[in-house]
C-alpha positions as CSV (number, residue, x, y, z in Angstrom):
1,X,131.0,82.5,140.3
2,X,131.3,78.9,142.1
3,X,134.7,77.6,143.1
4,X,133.6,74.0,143.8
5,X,137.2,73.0,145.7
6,X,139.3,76.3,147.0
7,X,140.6,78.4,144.2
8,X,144.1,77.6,145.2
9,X,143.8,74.1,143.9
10,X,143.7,76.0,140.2
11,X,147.2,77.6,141.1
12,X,148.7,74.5,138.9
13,X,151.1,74.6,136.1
14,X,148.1,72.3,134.0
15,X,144.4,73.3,134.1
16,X,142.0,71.7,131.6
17,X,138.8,73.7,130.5
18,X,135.7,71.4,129.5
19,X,134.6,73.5,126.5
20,X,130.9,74.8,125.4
21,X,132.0,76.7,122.2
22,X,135.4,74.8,121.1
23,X,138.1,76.6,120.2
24,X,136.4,79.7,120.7
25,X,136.7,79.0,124.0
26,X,140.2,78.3,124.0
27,X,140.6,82.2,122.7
28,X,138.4,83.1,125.1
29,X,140.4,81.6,128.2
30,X,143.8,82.9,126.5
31,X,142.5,86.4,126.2
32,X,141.1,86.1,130.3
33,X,144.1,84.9,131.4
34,X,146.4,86.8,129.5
35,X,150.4,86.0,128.8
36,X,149.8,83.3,131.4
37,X,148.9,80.4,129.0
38,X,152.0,79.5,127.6
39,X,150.8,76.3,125.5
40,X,147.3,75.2,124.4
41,X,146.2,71.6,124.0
42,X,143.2,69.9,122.1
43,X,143.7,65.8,123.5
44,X,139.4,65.7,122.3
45,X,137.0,68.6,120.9
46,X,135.5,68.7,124.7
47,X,138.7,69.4,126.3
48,X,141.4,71.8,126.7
49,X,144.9,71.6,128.1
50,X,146.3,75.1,129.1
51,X,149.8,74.9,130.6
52,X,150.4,78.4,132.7
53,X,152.8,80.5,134.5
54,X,151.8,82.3,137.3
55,X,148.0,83.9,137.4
56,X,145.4,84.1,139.7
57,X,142.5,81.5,139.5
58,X,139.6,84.5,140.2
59,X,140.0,85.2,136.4
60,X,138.4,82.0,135.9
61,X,135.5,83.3,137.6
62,X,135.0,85.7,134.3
63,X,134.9,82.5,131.8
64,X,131.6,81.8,130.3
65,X,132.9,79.7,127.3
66,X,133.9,76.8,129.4
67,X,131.6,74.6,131.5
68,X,134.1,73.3,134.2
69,X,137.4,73.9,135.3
70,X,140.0,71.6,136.7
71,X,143.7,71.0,138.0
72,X,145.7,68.2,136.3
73,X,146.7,66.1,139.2
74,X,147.1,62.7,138.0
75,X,148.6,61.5,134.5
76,X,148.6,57.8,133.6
77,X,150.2,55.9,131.5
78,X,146.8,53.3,131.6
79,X,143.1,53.2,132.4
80,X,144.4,50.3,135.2
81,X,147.4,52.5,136.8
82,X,146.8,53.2,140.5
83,X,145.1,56.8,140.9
84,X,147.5,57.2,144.2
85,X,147.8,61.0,143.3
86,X,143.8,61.7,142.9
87,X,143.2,59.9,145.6
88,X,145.1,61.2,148.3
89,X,143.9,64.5,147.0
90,X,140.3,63.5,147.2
91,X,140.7,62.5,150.6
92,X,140.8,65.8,152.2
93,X,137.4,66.7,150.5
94,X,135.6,64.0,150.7
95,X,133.3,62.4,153.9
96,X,131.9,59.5,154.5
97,X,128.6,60.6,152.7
98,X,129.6,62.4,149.7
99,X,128.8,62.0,146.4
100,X,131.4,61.7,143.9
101,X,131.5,61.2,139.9
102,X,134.2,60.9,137.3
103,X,133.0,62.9,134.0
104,X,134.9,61.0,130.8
105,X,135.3,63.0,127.7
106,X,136.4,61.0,124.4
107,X,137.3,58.0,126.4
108,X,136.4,54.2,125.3
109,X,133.6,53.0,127.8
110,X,135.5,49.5,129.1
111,X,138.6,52.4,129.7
112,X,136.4,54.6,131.4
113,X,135.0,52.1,133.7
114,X,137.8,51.1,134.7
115,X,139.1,54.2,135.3
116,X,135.9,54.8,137.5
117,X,136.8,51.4,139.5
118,X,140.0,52.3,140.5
119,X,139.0,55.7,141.5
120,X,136.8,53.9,144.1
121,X,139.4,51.0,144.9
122,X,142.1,54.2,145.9
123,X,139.2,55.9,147.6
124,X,137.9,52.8,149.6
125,X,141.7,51.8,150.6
126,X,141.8,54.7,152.2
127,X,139.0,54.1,154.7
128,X,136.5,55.8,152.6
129,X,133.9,52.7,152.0
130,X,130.4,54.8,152.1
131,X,131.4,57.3,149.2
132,X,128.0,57.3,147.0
133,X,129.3,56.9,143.2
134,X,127.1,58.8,141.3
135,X,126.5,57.4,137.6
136,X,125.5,60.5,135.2
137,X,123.8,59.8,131.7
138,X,126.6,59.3,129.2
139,X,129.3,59.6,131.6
140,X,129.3,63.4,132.1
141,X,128.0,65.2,135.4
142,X,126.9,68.4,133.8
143,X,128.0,71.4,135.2
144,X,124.9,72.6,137.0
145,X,124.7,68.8,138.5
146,X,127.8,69.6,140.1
147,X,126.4,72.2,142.2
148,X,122.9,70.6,142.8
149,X,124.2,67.2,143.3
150,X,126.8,68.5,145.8
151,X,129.1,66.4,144.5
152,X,132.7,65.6,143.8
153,X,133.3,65.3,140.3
154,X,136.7,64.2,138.3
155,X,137.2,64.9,134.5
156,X,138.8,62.4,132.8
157,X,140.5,62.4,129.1
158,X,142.9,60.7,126.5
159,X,146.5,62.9,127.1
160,X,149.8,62.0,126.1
161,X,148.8,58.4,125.0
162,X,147.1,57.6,128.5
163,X,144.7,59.7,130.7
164,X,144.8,63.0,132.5
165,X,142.2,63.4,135.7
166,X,141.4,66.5,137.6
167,X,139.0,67.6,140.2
168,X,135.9,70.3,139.0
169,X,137.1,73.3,140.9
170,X,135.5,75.6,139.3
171,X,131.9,75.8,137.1
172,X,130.6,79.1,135.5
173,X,127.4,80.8,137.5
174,X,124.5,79.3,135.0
175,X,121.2,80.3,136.8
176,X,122.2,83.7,136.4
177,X,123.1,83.3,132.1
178,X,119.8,81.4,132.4
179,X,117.7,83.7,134.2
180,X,119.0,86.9,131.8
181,X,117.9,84.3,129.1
182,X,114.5,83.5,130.0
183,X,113.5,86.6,132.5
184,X,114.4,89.5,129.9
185,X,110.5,91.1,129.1
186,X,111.2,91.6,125.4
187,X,112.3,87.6,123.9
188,X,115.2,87.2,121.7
189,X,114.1,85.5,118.1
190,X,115.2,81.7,117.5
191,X,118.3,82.7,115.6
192,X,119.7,84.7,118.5
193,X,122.7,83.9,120.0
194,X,122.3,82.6,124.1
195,X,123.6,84.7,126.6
196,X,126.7,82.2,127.3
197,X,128.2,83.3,123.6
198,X,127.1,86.7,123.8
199,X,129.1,87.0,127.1
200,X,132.3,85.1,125.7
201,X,132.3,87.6,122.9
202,X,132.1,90.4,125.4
203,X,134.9,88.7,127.3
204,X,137.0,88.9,124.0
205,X,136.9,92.1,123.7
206,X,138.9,92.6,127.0
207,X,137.2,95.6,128.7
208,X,137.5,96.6,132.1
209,X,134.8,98.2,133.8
210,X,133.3,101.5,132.9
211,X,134.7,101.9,129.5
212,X,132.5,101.3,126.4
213,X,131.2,98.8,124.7
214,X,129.1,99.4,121.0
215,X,127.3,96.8,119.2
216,X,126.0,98.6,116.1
217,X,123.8,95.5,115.1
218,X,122.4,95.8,118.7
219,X,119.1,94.0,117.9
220,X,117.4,93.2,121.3
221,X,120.2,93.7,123.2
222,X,121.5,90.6,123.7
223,X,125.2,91.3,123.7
224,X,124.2,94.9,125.4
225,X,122.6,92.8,128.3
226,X,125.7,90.4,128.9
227,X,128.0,93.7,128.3
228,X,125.7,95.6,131.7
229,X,126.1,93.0,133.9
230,X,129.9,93.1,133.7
231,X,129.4,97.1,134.7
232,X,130.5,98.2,131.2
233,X,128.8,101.5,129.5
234,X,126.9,100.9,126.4
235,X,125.9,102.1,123.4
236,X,123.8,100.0,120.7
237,X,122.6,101.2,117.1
238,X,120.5,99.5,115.0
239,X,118.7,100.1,111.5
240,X,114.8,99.5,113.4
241,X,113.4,101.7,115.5
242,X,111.3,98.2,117.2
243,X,114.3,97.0,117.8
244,X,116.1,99.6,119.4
245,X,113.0,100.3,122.0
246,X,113.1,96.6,122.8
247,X,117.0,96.6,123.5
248,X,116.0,99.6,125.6
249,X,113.2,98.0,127.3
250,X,116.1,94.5,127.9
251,X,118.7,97.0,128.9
252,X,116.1,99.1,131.5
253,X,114.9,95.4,133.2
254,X,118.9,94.1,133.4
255,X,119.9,97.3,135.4
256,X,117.2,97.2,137.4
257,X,115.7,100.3,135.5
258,X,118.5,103.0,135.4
259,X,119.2,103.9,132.0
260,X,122.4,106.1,133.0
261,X,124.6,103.1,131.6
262,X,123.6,102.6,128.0
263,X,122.5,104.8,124.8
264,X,120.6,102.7,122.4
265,X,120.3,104.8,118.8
266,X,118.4,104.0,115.5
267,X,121.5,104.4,112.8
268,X,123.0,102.6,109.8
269,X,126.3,100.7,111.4
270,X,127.7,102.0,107.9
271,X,128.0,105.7,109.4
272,X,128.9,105.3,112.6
273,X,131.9,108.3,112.5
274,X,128.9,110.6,111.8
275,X,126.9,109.1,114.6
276,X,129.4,109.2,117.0
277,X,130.8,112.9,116.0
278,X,134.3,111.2,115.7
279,X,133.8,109.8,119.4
280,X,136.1,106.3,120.1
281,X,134.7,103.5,121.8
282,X,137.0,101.1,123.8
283,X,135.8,98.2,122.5
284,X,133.0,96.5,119.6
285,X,130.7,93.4,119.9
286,X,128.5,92.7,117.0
287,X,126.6,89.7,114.8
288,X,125.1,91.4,111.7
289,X,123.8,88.1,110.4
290,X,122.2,89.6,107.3
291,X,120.7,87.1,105.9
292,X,117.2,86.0,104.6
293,X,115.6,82.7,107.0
294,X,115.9,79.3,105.7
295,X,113.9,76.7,105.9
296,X,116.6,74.0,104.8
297,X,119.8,73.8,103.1
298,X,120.4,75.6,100.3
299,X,122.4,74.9,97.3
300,X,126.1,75.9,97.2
301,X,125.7,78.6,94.7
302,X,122.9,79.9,96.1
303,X,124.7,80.3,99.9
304,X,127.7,81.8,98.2
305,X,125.5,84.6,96.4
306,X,124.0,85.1,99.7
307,X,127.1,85.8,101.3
308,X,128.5,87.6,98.5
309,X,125.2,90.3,98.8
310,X,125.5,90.6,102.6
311,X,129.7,91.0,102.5
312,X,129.3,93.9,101.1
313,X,127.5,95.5,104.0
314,X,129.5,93.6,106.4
315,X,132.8,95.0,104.6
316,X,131.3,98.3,104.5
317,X,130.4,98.3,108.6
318,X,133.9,96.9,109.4
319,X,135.3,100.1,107.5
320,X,133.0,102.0,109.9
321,X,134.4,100.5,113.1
322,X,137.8,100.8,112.5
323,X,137.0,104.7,112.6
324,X,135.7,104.5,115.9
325,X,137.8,102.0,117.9
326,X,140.3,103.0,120.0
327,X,143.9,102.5,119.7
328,X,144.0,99.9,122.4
329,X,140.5,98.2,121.8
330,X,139.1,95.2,119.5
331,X,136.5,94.6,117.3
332,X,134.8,91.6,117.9
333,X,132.7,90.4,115.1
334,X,130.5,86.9,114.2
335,X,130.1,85.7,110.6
336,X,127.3,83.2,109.6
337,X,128.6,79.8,108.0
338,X,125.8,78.2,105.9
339,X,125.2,74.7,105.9
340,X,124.7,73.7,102.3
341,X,122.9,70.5,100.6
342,X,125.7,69.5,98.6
343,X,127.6,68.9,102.3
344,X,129.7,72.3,101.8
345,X,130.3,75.1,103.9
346,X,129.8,78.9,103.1
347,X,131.2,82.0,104.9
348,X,132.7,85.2,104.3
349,X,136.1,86.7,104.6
350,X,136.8,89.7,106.2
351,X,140.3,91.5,105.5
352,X,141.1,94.1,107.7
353,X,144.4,95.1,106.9
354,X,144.1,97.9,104.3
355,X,141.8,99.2,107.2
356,X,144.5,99.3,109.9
357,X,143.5,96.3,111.8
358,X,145.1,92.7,112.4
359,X,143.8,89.7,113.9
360,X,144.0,89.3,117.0
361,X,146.3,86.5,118.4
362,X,146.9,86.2,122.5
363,X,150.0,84.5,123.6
364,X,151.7,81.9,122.1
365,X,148.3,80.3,120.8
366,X,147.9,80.5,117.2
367,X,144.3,81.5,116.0
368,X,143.2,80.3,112.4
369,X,140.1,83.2,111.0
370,X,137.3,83.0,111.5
371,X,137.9,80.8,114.7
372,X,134.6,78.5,114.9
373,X,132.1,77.6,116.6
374,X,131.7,74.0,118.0
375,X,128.5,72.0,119.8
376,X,125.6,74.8,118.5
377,X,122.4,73.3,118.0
378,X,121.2,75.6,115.1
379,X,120.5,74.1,112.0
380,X,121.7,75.3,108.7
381,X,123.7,78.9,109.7
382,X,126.1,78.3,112.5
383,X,128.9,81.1,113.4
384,X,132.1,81.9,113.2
385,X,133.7,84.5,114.8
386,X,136.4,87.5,114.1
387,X,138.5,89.6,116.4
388,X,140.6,92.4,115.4
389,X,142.8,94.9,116.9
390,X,144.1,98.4,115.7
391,X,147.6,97.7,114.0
392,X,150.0,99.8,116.2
C-alpha cells in the first residue's frame, strides 16, 4: 500500500483519516489499530481525528475505509496564522519542481483560499518560488491524483474553532480494489457492495492470516474475493446453486486458479451447525439483503412490512452464526436501510444478547448499532452495518 511521505511521519500523537464510509470507517481504523486510538474526533463528516499512543503506521497499510492519511502538524487558531510548522516540514520534501495541493474538507471557500496563500507565502519565503500549486475540482486532490499527479498534498479542516493541516502520507492501493472490481469474469449485480466496503467489513472482523472466514450469503463472492487477497481461508454458502458456481469461478480467477483456499457450498445460512458438522469458524462476513428491487421509494408502511418479513430470516441466520463462531471471533453483518417517500428511514434491529453475543465496541470509542454508512451512491436501500462478538 503507498506511503506517499515515509511512514515515520504517521508516528504522531494526531492522525486524521479522510473517510469513504463515515463512521464506519472510524470503526474500522479503531479495530486496525487496536487499543492505540485513545479518542475519536468528527470536526466534519469527511474527517476524522484519532489521537494515539504508540503503534506502528504499516497497520495503515490494511485500511480500505479511508481514502488518505495524514499527521496533524499545524493547528491554527485562523485561516491568516503563519503555517511556520507545515512549512518547514514541507521543505524537506519538496523541490523546485514539485507539485503541491492543499485538499479542504468543510472549510468556507474565502478561508480556504487563504489558507492556500499562505501555504505558498511560507513555502516561497523559504526559497521555494517554482513550487507548481495544483488547483483540484472542488478543492479536493483525490486520492488516486495523489499518486498520479506526484504531488504533495495537505488536508485541511475546521478543529478546535480554527484549522488543523497535515501532509497525505499515506493513500490506500486503489488500482488493485479497482481491478478485483472490474477484472473478476463473473460481474457483481448493481446492488452489490464495491470491493472497498467488502474489504472494510473483512477488516472488521479482525482475522489474521490463514484462519477462516464464512459468508453464508456468499452471492458472487464479493466479500470471499476481498477475504483471498488478504490470505485468509474461505468458505461461502448460499441458497443458489448459480450463484455458488459464480463465487467459485470469482474465487478460482482471484487466486490465480488454486481452489485449495476456499469451499463454496449451496446451503440455507439458517442451518449452518448441520453444514458445518459443529465446525467453528474464526470469523463471519455477510449482507443478506433479502429484499424484493425497487424501483423508487416506497411508502413507510410498506418498507416496514418489508423489513418485518425479511427479519425474520435475518434473526433466524444470526441464531445460526452464533453456533458456529468461535470464542474469540465476530460476526460482521450489514442491514439494508430503506429510503422511504414520506422522508423516513426503515431498518431492522438485530438483538444478539439472548444468543450470547454483544456488540462490539474497540477502545474507548463508543459505537451507536447499526453504525452507518455515509457517501453511498445507491438510491433508495443504503446499509448499515452490525458487529458482534461472543460474550465471554
Amino acid at each position: 500500500m503507498p506511503f506517499t511521505l515515509p511512514p515515520s511521519l504517521l508516528e504522531s500523537d494526531d492522525i486524521a483519516l479522510i473517510l469513504a464510509f463515515g463512521k464506519l470507517s472510524v470503526l474500522e481504523a479503531c479495530s486496525v489499530l487496536g487499543g492505540a486510538v485513545q479518542r475519536a474526533e468528527a470536526p466534519t463528516e469527511r474527517v476524522s481525528a484519532l489521537h494515539v499512543g504508540r503503534y506502528s503506521p504499516d497497520l495503515l497499510s490494511e485500511l480500505s475505509g479511508s481514502h488518505k492519511c495524514a499527521p496533524i502538524v499545524e493547528q491554527l487558531e485562523s485561516a491568516s496564522s503563519d503555517q511556520s510548522v507545515l512549512a518547514d516540514l514541507l521543505e524537506d520534501y519538496l523541490d523546485v519542481k514539485s507539485n503541491v495541493a492543499m485538499s479542504g474538507y468543510g472549510i468556507p471557500e474565502d478561508e480556504y483560499e487563504e489558507l492556500v496563500r499562505e501555504m505558498l507565502d511560507g513555502l516561497r519565503a523559504r526559497g521555494l518560488r517554482k513550487v507548481r500549486l495544483l488547483r483540484p475540482d472542488g478543492g479536493e486532490l483525490l486520492s488516486e491524483q495523489v499518486l498520479t499527479r506526484k504531488a504533495l498534498d495537505v488536508v485541511a479542516f475546521p478543529f478546535h474553532g480554527g484549522f488543523a493541516l497535515g501532509p497525505t502520507a499515506w493513500v490506500p492501493d486503489s488500482a488493485s480494489l479497482r481491478q478485483r472490481g472490474t477484472r473478476r469474469p463473473v460481474p457483481y449485480p448493481d446492488i452489490a457492495m464495491s470491493p472497498r466496503l467488502a474489504r472494510t467489513l473483512v477488516n472488521l472482523a479482525g482475522l489474521l492470516p490463514g484462519q477462516t472466514l464464512l459468508d453464508p450469503f456468499c452471492g458472487a463472492g464479493t466479500i470471499l474475493v476481498e477475504a483471498c487477497s488478504k490470505t485468509l481461508r474461505c468458505l461461502g454458502v448460499d441458497s443458489r446453486a448459480s450463484r455458488v458456481q459464480n463465487a467459485r469461478e470469482n474465487l478460482r480467477w482471484s487466486g490465480g486458479g488454486a481452489e485449495a483456499g476456499y469451499d463454496i457450498r449451496k446451503g440455507d445460512a439458517r442451518e449452518l451447525p448441520r453444514m458445518l458438522r459443529g465446525t467453528k469458524v474464526d470469523g463471519i462476513v455477510t449482507e443478506p439483503l433479502l429484499l424484493p428491487r425497487l424501483d423508487a421509494r416506497p411508502k413507510t408502511a410498506t418498507a416496514r412490512a418489508m423489513i418485518e418479513e425479511s427479519a425474520r430470516i435475518y434473526n433466524d441466520a444470526l441464531a445460526s452464526m452464533a453456533e458456529c463462531i468461535r470464542p474469540d471471533g465476530r460476526i460482521v453483518m450489514v442491514v439494508p436501510v430503506v429510503q422511504t417517500m414520506d422522508g423516513d428511514e426503515v431498518t431492522l434491529t438485530l438483538e444478539g444478547r439472548s444468543l450470547g453475543l454483544r456488540l462490539y465496541q474497540p477502545g474507548p470509542v463508543g459505537f451507536e448499532y447499526p453504525v452507518r454508512l455515509s457517501f453511498e451512491s445507491t438510491r433508495w436501500v443504503r446499509r448499515a452495518v452490525y458487529v458482534f462478538e461472543p460474550r465471554s
